[in-house]
C-alpha positions as CSV (number, residue, x, y, z in Angstrom):
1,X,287.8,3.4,-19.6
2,X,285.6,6.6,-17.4
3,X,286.5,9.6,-16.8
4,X,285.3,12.0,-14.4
5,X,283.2,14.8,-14.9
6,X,285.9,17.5,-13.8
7,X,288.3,16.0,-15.8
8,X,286.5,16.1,-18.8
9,X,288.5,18.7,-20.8
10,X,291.5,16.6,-20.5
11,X,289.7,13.7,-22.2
12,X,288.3,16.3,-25.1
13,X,291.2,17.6,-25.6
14,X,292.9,13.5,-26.1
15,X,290.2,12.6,-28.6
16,X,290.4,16.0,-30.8
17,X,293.9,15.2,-31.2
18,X,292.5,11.7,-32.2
19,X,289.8,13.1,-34.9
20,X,292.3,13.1,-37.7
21,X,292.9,9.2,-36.9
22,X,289.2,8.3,-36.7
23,X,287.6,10.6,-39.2
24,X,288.9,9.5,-42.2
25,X,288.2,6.2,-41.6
26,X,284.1,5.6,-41.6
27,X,281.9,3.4,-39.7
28,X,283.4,0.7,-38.5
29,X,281.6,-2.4,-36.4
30,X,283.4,-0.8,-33.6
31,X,282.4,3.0,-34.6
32,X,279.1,2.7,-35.9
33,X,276.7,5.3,-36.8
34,X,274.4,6.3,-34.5
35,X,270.6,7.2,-35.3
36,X,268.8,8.9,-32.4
37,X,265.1,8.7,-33.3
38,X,263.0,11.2,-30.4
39,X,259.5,11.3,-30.7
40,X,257.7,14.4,-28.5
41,X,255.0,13.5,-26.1
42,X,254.8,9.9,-27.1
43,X,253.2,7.1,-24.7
44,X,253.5,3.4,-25.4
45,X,251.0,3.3,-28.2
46,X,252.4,1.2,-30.4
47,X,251.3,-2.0,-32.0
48,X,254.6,-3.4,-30.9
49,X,253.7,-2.4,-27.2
50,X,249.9,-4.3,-27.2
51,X,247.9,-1.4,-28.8
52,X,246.5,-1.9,-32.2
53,X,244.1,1.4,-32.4
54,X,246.6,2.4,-35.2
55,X,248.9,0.6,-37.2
56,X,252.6,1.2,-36.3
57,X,254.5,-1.1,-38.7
58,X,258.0,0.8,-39.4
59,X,258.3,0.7,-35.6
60,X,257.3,-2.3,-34.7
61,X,259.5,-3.8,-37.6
62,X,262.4,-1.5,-36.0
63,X,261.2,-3.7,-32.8
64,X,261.2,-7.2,-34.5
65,X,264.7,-5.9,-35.4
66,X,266.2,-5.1,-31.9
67,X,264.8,-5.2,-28.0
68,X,262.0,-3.7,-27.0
69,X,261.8,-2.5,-23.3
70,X,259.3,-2.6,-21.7
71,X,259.7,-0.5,-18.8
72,X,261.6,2.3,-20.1
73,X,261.2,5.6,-18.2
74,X,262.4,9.3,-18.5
75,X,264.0,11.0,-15.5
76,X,260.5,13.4,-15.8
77,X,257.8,14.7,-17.8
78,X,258.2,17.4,-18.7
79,X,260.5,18.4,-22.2
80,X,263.5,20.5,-21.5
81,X,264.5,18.5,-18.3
82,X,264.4,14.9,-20.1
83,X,265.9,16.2,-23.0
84,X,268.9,17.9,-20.8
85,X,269.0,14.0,-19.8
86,X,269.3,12.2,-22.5
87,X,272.1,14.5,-24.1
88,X,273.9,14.2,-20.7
89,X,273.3,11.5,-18.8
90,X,272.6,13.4,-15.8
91,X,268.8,13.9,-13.8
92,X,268.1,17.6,-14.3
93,X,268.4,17.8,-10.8
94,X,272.0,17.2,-11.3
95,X,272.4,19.2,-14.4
96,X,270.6,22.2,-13.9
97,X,267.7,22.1,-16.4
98,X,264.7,21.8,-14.1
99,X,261.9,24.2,-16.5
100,X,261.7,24.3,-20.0
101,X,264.3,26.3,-22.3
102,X,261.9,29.0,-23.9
103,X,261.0,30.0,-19.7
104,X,264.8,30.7,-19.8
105,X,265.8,27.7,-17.3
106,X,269.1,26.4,-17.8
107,X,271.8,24.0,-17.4
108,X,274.3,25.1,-14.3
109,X,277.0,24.4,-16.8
110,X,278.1,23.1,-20.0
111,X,277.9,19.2,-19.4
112,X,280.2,16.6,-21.6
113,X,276.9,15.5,-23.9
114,X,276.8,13.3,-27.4
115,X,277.1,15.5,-29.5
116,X,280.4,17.3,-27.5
117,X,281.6,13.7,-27.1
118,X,281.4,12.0,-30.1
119,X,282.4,14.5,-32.2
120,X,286.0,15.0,-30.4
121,X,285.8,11.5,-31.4
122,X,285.7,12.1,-34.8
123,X,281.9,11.8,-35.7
124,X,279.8,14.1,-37.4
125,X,277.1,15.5,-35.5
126,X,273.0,16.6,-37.1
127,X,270.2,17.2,-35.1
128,X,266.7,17.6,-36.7
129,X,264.2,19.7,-34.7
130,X,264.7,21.2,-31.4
131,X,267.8,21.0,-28.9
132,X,265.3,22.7,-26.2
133,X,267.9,23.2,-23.3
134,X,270.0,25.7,-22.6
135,X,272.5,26.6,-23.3
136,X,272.2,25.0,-27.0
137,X,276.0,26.4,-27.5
138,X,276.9,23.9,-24.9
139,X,275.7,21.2,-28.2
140,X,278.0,21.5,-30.7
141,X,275.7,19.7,-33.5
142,X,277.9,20.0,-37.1
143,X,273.9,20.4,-38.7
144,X,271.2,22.2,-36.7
145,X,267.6,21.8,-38.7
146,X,264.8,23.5,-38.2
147,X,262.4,24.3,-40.7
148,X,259.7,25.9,-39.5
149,X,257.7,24.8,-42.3
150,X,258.2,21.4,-41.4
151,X,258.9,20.6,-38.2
152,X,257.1,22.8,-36.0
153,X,253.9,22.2,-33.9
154,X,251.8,24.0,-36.8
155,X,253.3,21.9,-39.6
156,X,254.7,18.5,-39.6
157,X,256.5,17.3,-43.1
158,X,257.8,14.1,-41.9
159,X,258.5,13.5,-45.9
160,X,261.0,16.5,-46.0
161,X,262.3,15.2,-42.4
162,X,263.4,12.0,-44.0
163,X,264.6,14.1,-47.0
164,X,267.1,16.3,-44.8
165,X,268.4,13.5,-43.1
166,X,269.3,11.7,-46.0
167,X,271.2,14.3,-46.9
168,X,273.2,14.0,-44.0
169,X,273.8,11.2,-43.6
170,X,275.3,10.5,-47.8
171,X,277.4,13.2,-46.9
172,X,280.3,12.1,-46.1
173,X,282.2,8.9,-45.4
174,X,283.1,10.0,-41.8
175,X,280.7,8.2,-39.3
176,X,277.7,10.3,-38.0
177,X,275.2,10.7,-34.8
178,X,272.4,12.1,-36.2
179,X,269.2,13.1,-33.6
180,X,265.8,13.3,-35.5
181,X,262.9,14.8,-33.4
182,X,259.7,14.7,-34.2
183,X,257.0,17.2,-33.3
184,X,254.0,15.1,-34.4
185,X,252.5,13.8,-31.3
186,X,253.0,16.9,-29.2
187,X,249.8,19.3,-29.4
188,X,248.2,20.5,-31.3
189,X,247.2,17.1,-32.5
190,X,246.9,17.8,-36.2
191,X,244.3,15.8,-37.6
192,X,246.2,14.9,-41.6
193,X,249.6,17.3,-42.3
194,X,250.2,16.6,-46.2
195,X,248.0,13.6,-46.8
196,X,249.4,11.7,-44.0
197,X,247.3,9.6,-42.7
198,X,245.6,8.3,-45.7
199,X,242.7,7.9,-43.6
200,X,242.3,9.7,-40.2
201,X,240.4,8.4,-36.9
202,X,237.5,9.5,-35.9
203,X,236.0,10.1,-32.0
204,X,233.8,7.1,-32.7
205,X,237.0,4.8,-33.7
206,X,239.0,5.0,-30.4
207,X,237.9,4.2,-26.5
208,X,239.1,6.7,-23.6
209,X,242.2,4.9,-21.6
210,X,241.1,3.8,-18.4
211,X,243.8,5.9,-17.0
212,X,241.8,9.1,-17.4
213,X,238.7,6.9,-17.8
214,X,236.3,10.1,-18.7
215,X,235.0,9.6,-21.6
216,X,233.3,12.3,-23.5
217,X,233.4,13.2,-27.4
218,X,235.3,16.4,-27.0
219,X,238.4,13.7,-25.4
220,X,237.9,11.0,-27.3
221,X,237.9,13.5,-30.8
222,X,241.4,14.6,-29.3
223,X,242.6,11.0,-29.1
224,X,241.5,10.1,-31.9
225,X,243.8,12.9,-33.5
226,X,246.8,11.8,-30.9
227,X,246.5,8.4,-32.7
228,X,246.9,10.2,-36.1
229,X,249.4,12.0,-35.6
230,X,250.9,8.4,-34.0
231,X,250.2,6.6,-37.3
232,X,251.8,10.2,-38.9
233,X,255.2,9.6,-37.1
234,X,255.2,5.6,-38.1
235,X,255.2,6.5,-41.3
236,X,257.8,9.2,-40.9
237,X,260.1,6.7,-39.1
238,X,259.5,3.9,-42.1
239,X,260.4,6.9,-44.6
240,X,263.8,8.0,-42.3
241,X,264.6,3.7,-42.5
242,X,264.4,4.1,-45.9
243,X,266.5,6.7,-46.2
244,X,269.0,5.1,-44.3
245,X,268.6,2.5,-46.7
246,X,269.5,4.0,-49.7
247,X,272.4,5.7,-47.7
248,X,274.0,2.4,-47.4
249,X,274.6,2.7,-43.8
250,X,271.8,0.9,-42.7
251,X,273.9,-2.4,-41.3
252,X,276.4,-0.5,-39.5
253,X,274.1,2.0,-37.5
254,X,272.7,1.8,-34.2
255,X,269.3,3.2,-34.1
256,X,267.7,4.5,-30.5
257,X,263.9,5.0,-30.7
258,X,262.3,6.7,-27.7
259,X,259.9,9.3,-26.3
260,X,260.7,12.4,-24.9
261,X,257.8,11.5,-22.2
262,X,254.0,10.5,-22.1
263,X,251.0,12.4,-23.7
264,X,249.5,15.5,-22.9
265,X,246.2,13.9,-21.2
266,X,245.6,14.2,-18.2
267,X,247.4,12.6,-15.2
268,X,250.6,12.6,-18.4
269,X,252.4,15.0,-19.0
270,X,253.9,17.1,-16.2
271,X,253.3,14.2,-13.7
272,X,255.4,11.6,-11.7
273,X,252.7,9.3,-13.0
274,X,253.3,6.3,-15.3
275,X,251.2,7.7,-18.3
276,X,253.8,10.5,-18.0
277,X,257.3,9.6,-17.3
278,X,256.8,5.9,-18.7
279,X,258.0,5.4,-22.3
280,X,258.3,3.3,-25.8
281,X,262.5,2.5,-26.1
282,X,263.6,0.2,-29.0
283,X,267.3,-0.4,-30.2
284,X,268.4,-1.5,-33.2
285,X,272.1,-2.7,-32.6
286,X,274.5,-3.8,-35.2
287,X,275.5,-7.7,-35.2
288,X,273.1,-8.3,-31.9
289,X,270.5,-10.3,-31.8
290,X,267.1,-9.3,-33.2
291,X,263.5,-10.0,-31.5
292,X,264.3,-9.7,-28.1
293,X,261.7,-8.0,-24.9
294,X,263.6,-6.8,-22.0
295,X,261.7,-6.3,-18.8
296,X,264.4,-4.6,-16.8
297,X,263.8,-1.3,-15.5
298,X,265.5,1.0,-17.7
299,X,266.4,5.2,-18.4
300,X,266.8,7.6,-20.7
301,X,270.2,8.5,-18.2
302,X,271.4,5.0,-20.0
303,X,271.5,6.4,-23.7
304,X,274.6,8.0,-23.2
305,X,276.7,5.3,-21.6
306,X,274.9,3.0,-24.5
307,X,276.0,5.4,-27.5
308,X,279.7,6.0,-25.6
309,X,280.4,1.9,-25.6
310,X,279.0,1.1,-28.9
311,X,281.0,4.5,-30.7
312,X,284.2,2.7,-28.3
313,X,284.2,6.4,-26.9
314,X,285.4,7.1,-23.6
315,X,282.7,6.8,-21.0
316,X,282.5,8.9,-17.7
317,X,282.9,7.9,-14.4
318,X,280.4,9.4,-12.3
319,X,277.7,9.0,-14.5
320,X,274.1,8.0,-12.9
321,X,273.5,5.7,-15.5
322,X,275.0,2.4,-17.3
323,X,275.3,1.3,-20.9
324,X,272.2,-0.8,-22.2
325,X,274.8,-3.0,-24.0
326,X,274.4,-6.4,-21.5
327,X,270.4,-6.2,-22.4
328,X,271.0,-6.1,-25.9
329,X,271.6,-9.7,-25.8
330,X,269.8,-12.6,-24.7
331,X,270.4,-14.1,-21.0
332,X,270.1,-12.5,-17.8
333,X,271.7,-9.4,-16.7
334,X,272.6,-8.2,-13.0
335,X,270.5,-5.2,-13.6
336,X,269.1,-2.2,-10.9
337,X,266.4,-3.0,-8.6
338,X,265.1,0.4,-8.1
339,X,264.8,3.2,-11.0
340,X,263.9,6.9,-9.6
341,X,262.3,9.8,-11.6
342,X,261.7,13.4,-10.8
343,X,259.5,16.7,-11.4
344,X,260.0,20.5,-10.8
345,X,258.6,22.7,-12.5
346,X,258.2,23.1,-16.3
347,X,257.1,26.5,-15.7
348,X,256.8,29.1,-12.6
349,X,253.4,28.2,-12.6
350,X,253.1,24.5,-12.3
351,X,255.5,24.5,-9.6
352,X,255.4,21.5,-7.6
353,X,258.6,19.3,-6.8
354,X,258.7,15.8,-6.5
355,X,260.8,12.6,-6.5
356,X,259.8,8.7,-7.5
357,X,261.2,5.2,-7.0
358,X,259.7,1.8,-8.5
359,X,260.8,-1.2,-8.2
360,X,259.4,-4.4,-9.9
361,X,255.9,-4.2,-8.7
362,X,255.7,-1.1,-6.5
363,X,256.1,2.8,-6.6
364,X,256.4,5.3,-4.0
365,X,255.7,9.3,-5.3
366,X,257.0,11.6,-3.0
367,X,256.0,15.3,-3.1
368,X,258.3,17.8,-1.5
369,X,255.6,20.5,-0.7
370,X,252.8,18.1,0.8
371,X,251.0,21.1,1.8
372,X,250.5,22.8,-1.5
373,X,248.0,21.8,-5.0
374,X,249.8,20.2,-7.4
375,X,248.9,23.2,-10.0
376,X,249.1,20.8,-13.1
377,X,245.7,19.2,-11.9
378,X,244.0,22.7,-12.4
379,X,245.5,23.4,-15.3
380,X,244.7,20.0,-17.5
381,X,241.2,20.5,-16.6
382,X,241.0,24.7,-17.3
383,X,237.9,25.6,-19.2
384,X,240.4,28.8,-20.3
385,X,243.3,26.7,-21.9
386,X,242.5,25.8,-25.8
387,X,244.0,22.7,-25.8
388,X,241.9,21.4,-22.3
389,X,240.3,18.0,-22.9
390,X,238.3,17.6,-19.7
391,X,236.7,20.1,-17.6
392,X,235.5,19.6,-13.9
393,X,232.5,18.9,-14.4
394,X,233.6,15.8,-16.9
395,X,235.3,14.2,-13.9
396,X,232.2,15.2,-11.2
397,X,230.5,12.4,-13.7
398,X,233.0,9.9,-13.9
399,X,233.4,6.9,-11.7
400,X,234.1,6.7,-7.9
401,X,237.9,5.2,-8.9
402,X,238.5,8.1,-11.4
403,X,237.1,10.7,-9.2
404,X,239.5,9.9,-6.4
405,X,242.2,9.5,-8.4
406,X,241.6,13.0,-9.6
407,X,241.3,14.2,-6.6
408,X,244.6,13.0,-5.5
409,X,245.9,14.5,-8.0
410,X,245.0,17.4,-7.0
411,X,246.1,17.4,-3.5
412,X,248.7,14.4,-3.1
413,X,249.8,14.9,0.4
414,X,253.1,13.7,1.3
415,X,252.8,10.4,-0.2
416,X,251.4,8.3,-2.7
417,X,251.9,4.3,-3.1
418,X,250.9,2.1,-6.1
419,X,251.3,-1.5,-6.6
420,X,251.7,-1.5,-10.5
421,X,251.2,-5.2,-10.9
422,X,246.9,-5.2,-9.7
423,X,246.9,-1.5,-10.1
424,X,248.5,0.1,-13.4
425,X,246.5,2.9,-13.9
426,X,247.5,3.9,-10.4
427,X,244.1,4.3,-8.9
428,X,244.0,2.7,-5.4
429,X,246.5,4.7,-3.1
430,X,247.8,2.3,-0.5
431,X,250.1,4.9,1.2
432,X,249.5,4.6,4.1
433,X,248.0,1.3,4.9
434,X,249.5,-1.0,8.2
435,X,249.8,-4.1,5.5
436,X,251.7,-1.8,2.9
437,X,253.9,0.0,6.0
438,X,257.4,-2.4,5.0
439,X,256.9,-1.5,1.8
440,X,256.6,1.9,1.5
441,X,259.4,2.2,4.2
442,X,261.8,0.1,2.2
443,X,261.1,2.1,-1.0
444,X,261.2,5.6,1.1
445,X,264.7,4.0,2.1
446,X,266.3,3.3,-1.6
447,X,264.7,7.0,-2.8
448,X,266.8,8.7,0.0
449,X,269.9,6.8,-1.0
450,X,269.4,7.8,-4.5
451,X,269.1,11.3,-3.7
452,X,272.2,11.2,-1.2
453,X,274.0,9.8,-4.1
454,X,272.7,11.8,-6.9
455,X,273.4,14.9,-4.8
456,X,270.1,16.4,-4.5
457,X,270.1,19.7,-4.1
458,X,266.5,19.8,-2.8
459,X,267.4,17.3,0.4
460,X,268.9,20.5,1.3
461,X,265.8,22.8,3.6
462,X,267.5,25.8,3.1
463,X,267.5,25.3,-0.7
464,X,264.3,24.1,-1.4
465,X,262.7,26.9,0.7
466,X,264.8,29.3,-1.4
467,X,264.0,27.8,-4.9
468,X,260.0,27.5,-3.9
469,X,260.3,31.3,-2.9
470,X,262.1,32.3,-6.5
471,X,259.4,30.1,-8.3
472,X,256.6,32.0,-6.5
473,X,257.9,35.7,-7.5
474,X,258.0,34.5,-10.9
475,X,255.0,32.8,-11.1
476,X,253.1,36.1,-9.5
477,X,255.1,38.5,-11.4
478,X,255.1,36.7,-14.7
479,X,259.2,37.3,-15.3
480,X,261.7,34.4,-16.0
481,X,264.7,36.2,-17.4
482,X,266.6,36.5,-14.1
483,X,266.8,33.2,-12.2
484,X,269.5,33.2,-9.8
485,X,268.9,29.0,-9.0
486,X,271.9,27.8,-10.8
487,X,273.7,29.8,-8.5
488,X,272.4,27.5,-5.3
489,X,271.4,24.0,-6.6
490,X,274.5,23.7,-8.4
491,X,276.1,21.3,-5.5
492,X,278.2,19.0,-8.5
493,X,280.6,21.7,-8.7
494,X,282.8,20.1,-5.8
495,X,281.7,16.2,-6.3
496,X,284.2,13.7,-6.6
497,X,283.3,10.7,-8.5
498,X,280.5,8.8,-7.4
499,X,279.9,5.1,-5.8
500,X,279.7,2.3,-8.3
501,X,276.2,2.0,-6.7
502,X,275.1,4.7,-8.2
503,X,277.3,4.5,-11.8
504,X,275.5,0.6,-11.9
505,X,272.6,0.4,-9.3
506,X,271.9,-3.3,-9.2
């Protein structure tokens, strides 16, 4: 059964009446519990994804357990706007949350989320750590944790994490979605927090990815600590398992493990690159089969339809994405072709909108002000900014490759073609090129029919001139407390349902 999105009330209003039915009742194989596991700023640097710099054994057991995808993508990089996705279901260029929550960006409205959702539907509802979009009121979480002391980005307990969520989740008998975020791999990159790990990394332990491919001590010292703090959150993860464990719930809970978006190195976070919107996603579910890769090109836009079929809650119809459900199993799966990610802003400053499409071997980035720096470039590579891990002069050294892929960072044009297959680290533009022309054309196509459907607000001239112009006062003037954007972009408030095409995008 779906629903639309302006006749959402009317289905909240249905399942409240229904809570009194439901809650009494517990987890069921039909209404399981649901574990939402999000880690901040976390690439695929697992040992269940190929990388064994640190061992990652609670999640790559969590793997062995359920499917690992392998190309699983955010809708962008940055950690407001995918959060504001994965509680919704909607790109932020649908739901309003295009800069990050403390910069006062917001939602244009109160979207149907999880938490609202599920617990009309009788579940109760915990979140540890941050919501980070606005407005949180719009999540009506039953527990909101956040211990400064322990989950913050000065102190990481991920021993007291699991603590408080066991808690939770002994409770009560009703069934529960809980969301547990961890801070640990956002910066700073803490070196040990509480004796965890036992023994840290060094700079001389770990080797520079060749997707920033400069290698000094300074960036491989703060790798080194992104891996510890990697090998911190593993073991917070195997503690939060255990937990569930003891809680007896542990058979009849689907677990979601995913990151928020890539690292904070450069050409990561804050890009349309793959090092930033590209992403670890393993599923644990209940009575499905265990040990199981899935290649198809996945979201985070699909964890709400997933968590809606599995909790038998009532889905919504003009939702962007579909539930993960059919993948969860082996066999193939009719399954989109193309999957489209975005970028805005994060903040005033690092202004610098953009949309994406891949498909199985190719990706198109499309930059909507081809005339203007991408600011983020200038910013990773500040001598001013503490948490900098290359400077200019670093990448002046590097390689020819590296050099012009920096440099096309920096100014992108209109834009940029990779072929991911030869070329993952996207460092060979072939925008551009005769023998490339089909291609780029076709996937040019498929991203204007995605932003048709989606209801871009940025197709729109008019709009995109305006919002570049608010983004610029604040950026020179330094205020954020007054943007007037929602009251422009918001173009969902008179959309009808949308096409199949875009609800199940083969």
């Amino acid at each position: 059964m779906r629903y639309s999105l302006n006749g959402w009330l009317t289905v909240a209003f249905a399942l409240g009446a229904a809570v009194g039915t439901h809650a009494a009742s517990g987890a069921t194989p039909d209404r399981p519990h649901v574990l939402l596991i999000v880690s901040e700023d976390t690439g695929t640097h697992l040992g269940c994804y190929g990388d064994k710099t640190v061992p990652t054994p609670n999640l790559d057991r969590l793997a062995a357990d359920g499917v690992r995808f392998s190309h699983a993508y955010v809708t962008t990089a940055s950690c407001s706007e995918s959060r504001s996705s994965l509680l919704t279901g909607l790109y932020p260029h649908q739901n309003g949350q295009i800069g990050l929550a403390t910069h006062r960006f917001r939602m244009f409205r109160a979207w149907p989320n999880i938490p609202s959702l599920l617990k009309r539907a009788g579940y109760r509802t915990g979140i540890l750590g941050k919501i980070h979009v606005n407005p949180e009121s719009a999540f009506p979480f039953d527990l909101n944790w956040r211990d400064g002391k322990s989950c913050s980005y000065d102190h990481r307990d991920v021993r007291k994490m699991a603590e408080v969520a066991g808690e939770f989740m002994r409770a009560s008998d009703e069934p529960f979605f809980l969301m547990v975020n961890y801070p640990d791999t956002h910066l700073p990159f803490l070196t040990q927090q509480n004796g965890i790990p036992e023994h840290p990394l060094t700079a001389d332990d770990v080797t520079m990815w060749p997707g920033v491919g400069v290698d000094t001590s300074r960036a491989r010292q703060s790798l080194a600590d992104y891996y510890n703090c990697v090998a911190r959150l593993d073991t917070g993860v195997g503690m939060l398992l255990d937990e569930l464990r003891r809680s007896g719930c542990a058979e009849n809970t689907l677990i979601i493990f995913l990151g928020d978006h890539g690292v904070q190195f450069p050409r990561g976070k804050l890009t349309c690159y793959e090092g930033g919107v590209r992403v670890p996603m393993l599923i644990r579910w209940p009575g499905k089969p265990a040990g199981l890769i899935r290649q198809e090109l996945v979201s985070t836009v699909d964890i709400l339809p997933t968590i809606l079929e599995a909790t038998a809650t009532p889905n919504i119809d003009n939702l962007p994405g579909r539930s993960l459900a059919p993948l969860c199993k082996p066999g193939p799966v009719e399954w989109r072709e193309y999957l489209c990610t975005e970028y805005h802003a994060h903040v005033a400053s690092v202004y610098y909108p953009q949309r994406t499409v891949r498909d199985g071997r190719y990706k198109l980035i499309v930059s909507l002000l081809p005339d203007r720096a991408d600011r983020t470039h200038d910013v990773y590579l500040s001598p001013d900014i503490w948490w900098t891990t290359l400077i200019a002069a670093d990448v002046a050294k590097a390689s020819e490759p590296i050099q012009r892929a920096f440099a096309l960072w920096a100014r992108p044009g209109a834009e940029r073609l990779f072929d991911l297959q030869d070329d993952p680290d996207e460092l060979n533009n072939l925008a551009g090129r005769p023998e490339y022309a089909d291609v780029q054309q076709r996937l040019r196509d498929h991203l204007r029919q995605w932003q048709q459907q989606t209801r871009d607000p940025l197709l729109d001239a008019d709009r995109l001139a305006r919002l570049t112009a608010e983004m610029d006062a604040f950026r020179d003037s330094g205020r954020e407390d007054a943007w007037q954007y929602p009251e422009y972009l918001d173009v969902q408030a008179d959309a009808g349902p949308t096409s199949s095409a875009v609800r199940n995008p083969k």
